[in-house]
C-alpha positions in Angstrom: -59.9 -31.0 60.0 -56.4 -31.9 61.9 -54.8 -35.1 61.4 -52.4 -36.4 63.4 -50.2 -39.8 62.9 -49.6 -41.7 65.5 -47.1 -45.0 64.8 -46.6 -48.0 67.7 -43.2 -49.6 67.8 -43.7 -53.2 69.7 -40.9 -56.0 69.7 -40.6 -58.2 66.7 -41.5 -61.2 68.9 -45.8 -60.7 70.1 -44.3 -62.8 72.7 -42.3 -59.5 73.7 -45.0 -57.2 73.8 -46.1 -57.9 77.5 -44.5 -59.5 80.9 -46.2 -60.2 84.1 -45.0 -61.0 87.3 -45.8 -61.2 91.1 -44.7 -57.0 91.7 -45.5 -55.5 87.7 -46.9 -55.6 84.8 -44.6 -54.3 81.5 -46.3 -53.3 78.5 -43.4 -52.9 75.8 -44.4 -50.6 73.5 -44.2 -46.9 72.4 -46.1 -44.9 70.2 -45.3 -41.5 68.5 -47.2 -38.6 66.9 -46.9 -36.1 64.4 -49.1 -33.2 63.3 -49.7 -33.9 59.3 -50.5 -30.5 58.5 -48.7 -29.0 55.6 -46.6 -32.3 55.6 -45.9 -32.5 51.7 -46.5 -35.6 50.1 -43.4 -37.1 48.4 -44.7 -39.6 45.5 -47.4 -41.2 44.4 -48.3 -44.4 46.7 -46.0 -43.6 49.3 -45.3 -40.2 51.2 -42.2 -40.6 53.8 -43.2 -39.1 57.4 -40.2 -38.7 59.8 -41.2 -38.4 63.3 -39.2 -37.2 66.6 -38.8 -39.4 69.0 -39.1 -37.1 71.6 -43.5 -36.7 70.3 -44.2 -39.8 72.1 -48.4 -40.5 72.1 -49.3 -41.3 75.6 -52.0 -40.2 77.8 -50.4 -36.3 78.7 -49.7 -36.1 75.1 -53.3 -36.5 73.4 -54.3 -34.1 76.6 -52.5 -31.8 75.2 -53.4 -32.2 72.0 -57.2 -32.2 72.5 -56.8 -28.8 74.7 -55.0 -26.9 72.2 -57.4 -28.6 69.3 -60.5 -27.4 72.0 -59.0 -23.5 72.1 -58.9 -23.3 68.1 -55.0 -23.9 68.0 -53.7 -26.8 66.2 -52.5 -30.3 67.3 
């Protein structure tokens, strides 16, 4: 079975998190992903993950993901 990890950054403030106006609508958030597979696990109740900046989770991204997961590849 694949896992994936997928973390959302939002601003501190929930206040932050979304703005409206007349001409748009800003969602202020990002999420990232990383493939846990053969990720080792670093102690006991807590295992560090580091992930790129550059995997960000959006809607191209788990796509992607599901078409190389659908072909027998891996995330």
């Amino acid at each position: 079975m694949h896992k994936i990890l997928v973390v959302m950054l939002v601003p501190r403030s929930q206040d932050d998190w979304l703005r409206a106006s007349h001409d748009r609508l800003d969602l202020r958030h990002c999420c990232y992903w990383t493939n846990l597979a053969g990720h080792p696990i670093t102690g006991r109740r807590r295992t560090t993950v580091r992930i790129p900046t550059s995997r960000i989770f959006d809607d191209r991204a788990l796509c992607e993901i599901m078409t190389r997961v659908g072909t027998g590849g891996r995330p």
